[in-house]
C-alpha positions in Angstrom: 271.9 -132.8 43.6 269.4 -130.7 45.0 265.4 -131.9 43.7 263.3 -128.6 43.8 259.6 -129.6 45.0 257.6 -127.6 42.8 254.2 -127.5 44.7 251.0 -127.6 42.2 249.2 -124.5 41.8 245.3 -125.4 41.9 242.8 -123.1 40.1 239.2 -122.9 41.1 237.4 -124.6 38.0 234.9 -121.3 36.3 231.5 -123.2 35.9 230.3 -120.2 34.1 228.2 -121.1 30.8 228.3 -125.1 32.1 225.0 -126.6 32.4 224.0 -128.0 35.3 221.6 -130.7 33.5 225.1 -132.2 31.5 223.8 -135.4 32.0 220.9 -135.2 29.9 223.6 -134.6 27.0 224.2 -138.1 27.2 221.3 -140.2 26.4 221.3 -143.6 25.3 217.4 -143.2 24.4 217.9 -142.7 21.0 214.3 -142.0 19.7 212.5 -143.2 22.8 211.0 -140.4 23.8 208.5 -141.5 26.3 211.4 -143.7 27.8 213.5 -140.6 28.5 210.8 -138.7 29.8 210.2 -141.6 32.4 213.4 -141.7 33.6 213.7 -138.0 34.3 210.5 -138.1 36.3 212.7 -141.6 38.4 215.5 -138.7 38.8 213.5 -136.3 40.0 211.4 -138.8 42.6 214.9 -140.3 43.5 215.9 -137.2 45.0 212.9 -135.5 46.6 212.7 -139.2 48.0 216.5 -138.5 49.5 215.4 -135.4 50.8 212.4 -136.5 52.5 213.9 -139.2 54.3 216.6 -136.6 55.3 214.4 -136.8 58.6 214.2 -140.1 59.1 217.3 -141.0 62.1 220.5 -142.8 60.3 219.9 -145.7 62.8 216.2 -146.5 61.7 216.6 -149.2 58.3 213.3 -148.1 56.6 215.5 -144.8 55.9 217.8 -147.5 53.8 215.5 -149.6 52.7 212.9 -146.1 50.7 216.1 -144.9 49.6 217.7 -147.8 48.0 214.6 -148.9 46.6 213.4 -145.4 45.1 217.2 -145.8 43.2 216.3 -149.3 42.1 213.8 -147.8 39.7 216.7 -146.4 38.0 218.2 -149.0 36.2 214.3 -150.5 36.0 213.1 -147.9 34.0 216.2 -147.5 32.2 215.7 -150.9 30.7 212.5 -149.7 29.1 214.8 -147.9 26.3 215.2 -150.6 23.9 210.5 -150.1 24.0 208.4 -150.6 26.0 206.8 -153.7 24.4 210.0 -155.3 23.9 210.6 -155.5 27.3 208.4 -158.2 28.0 205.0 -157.2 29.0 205.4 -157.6 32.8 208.0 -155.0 32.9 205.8 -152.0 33.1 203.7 -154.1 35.9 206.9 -155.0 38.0 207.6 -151.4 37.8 204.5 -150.5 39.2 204.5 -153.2 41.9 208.0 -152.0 42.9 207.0 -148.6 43.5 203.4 -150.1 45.5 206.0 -152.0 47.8 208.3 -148.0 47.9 204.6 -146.3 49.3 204.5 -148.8 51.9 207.8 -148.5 52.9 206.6 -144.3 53.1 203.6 -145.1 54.8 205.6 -146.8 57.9 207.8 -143.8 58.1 205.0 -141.5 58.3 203.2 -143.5 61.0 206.9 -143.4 62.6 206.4 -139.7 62.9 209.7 -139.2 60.5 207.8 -137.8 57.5 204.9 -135.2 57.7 201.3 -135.6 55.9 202.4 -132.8 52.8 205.7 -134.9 52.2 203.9 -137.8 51.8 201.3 -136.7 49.7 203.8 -135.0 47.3 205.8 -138.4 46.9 202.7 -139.9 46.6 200.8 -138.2 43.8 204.5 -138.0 42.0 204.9 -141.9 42.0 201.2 -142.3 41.4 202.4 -139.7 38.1 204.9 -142.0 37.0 203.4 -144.9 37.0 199.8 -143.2 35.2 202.3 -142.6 32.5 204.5 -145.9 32.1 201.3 -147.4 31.4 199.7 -145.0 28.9 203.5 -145.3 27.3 202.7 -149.4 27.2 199.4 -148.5 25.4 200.5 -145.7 23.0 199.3 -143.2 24.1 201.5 -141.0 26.7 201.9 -137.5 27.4 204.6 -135.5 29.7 201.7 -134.5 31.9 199.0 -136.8 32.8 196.0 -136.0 35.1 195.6 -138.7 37.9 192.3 -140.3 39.1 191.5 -140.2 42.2 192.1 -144.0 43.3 195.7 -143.6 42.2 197.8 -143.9 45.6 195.7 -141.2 47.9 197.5 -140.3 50.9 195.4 -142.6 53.8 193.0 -140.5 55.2 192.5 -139.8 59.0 191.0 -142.3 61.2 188.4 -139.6 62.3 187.3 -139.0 58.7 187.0 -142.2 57.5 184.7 -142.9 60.4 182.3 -140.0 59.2 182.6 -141.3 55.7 181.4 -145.0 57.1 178.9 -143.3 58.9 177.6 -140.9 56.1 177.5 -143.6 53.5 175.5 -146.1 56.7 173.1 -143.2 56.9 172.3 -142.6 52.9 171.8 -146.2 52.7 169.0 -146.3 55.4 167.5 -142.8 54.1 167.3 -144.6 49.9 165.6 -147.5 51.5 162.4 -145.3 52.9 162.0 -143.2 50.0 158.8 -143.7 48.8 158.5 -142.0 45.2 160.8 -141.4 42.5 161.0 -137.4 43.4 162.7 -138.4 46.3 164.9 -140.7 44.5 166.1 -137.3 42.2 166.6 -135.2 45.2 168.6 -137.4 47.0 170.9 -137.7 43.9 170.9 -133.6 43.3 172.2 -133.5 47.2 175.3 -135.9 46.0 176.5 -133.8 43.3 177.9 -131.2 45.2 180.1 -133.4 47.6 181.8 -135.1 44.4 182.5 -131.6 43.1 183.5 -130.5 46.4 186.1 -134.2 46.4 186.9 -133.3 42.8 187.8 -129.8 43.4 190.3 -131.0 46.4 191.6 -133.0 44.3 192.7 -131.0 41.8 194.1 -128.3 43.9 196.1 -131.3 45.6 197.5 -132.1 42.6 198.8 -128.7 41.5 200.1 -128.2 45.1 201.8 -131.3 44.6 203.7 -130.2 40.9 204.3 -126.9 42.2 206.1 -127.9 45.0 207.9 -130.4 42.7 208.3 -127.9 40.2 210.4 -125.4 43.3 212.6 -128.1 44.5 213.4 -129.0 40.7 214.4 -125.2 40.3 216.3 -124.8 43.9 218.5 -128.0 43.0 219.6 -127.0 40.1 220.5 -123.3 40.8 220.9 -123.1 44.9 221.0 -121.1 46.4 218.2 -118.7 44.6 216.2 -115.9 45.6 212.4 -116.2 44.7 212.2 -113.8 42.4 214.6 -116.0 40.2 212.4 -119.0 41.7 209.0 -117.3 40.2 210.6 -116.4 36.7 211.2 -120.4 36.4 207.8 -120.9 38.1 205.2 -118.7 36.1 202.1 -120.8 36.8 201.8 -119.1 40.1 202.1 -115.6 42.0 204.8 -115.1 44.0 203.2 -115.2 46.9 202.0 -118.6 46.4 205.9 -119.6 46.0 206.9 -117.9 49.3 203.9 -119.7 51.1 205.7 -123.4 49.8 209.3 -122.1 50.3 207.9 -121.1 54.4 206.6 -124.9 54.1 209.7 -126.3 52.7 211.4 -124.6 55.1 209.4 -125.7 58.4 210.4 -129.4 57.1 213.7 -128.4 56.9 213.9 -129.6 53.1 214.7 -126.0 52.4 217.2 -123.7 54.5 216.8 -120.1 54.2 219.4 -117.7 54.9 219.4 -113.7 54.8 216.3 -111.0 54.9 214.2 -109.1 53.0 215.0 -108.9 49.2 218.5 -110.9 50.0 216.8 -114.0 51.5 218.3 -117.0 49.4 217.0 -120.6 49.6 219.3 -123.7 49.1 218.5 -127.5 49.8 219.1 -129.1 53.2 222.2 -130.9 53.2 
């Protein structure tokens, strides 16, 4: 008897009219919107984290130790379904102190030389986004998109400017102590107001440097690769030359790889 080996015939699967986002079908959120909402923004931070500390060499363990502790928000903020108040009310706060330990952990690599100033900065303000709205989600009163304060986990600053800071604050201090009338007094306050709208205005255009560069990445991992013409339709907050000025900065920290010229040039993560 003669057994005929009938080799299987394997058909590429057609992904056409599949979502790429199938997960979110499957939400065990119920009604807990703000919940859900949180734990996108973990997804999100979980991979740009991966991708930043792409850089950092296999054999270092602070590559490990960001990486498995960006996931452990996961299943932290997942618990927060069931509300945020019956939780316990330390859960919110042990969130927050988990992700103060996950900058630290950032801030070494940087000073390692493994992840650049922008990278960190972008992590930063995302983390500092997440936990803004945890905590306005404790209290009632969330939103998806929540403006940060300028305290919440700035990137450190230079050693050089924080010198002229100490130094400029040093010198206003002996300056208010000889002024003599209160005319004085007014001026010297009229000559602060334009540095803390000069700070305020840095900080705000961090901030949407920082989602718009989020906002790319989000796009480029769920349709790579992509041209940037496609990018810009999902992007509309900003020209495309903006988005080809933080694809060429993507690309010189190799988190994005272009390929092609011209109008073919596609972008797709680094893998």
């Amino acid at each position: 008897m003669t057994i005929k080996d009938n080799k299987a015939v394997y058909k590429p699967i057609n992904y056409e009219g599949i979502s790429l986002d199938a997960n979110m079908s499957v939400s065990p959120f119920g009604q807990n919107r703000a919940a859900e909402i949180a734990y996108k923004k973990v997804e999100r931070l979980v991979l740009a984290t991966h991708l930043v500390t792409n850089f950092v060499p296999q054999s270092e363990s602070v590559r490990e130790n960001i990486r498995e502790s960006a996931q452990y928000l996961l299943p932290m903020v997942m618990s927060l379904r069931e509300g945020f108040q019956s939780t316990g009310p330390d859960s919110v706060d042990a969130i927050s102190a988990h992700v103060r330990q996950l900058l630290s952990l950032l801030d070494i690599a940087h000073a390692s030389g493994y992840i650049s100033e922008m990278n960190l900065g972008v992590l930063k303000y995302a983390y500092a986004d997440l936990v803004r709205f945890l905590s306005k989600s404790e209290q009632g009163s969330a939103s998806e998109s929540i403006e940060l304060n300028e305290d919440d986990f700035l990137a450190p600053s230079s050693p050089e400017s924080q010198e002229q800071t100490y130094k400029g604050q040093t010198a206003k201090t002996l300056k208010d102590k000889n002024v003599k009338d209160i005319v004085k007094d007014i001026k010297s306050i009229k000559d602060i107001e334009p540095e803390r709208s000069k700070r305020s205005q840095s900080l705000k255009s961090k901030r949407r440097a920082t989602s718009r560069r989020m906002a790319i990445l989000d796009v480029i991992t769920k349709k790579s690769p992509i041209h940037i013409k496609d990018i810009a339709i999902e992007v509309s907050d900003c020209s495309e030359k903006t988005i080809q000025r933080e694809l060429q900065s993507l690309v010189h920290d190799n988190v994005v790889k272009k390929e092609g010229s011209k109008r073919w040039t596609t972008y797709s993560l680094v893998v």
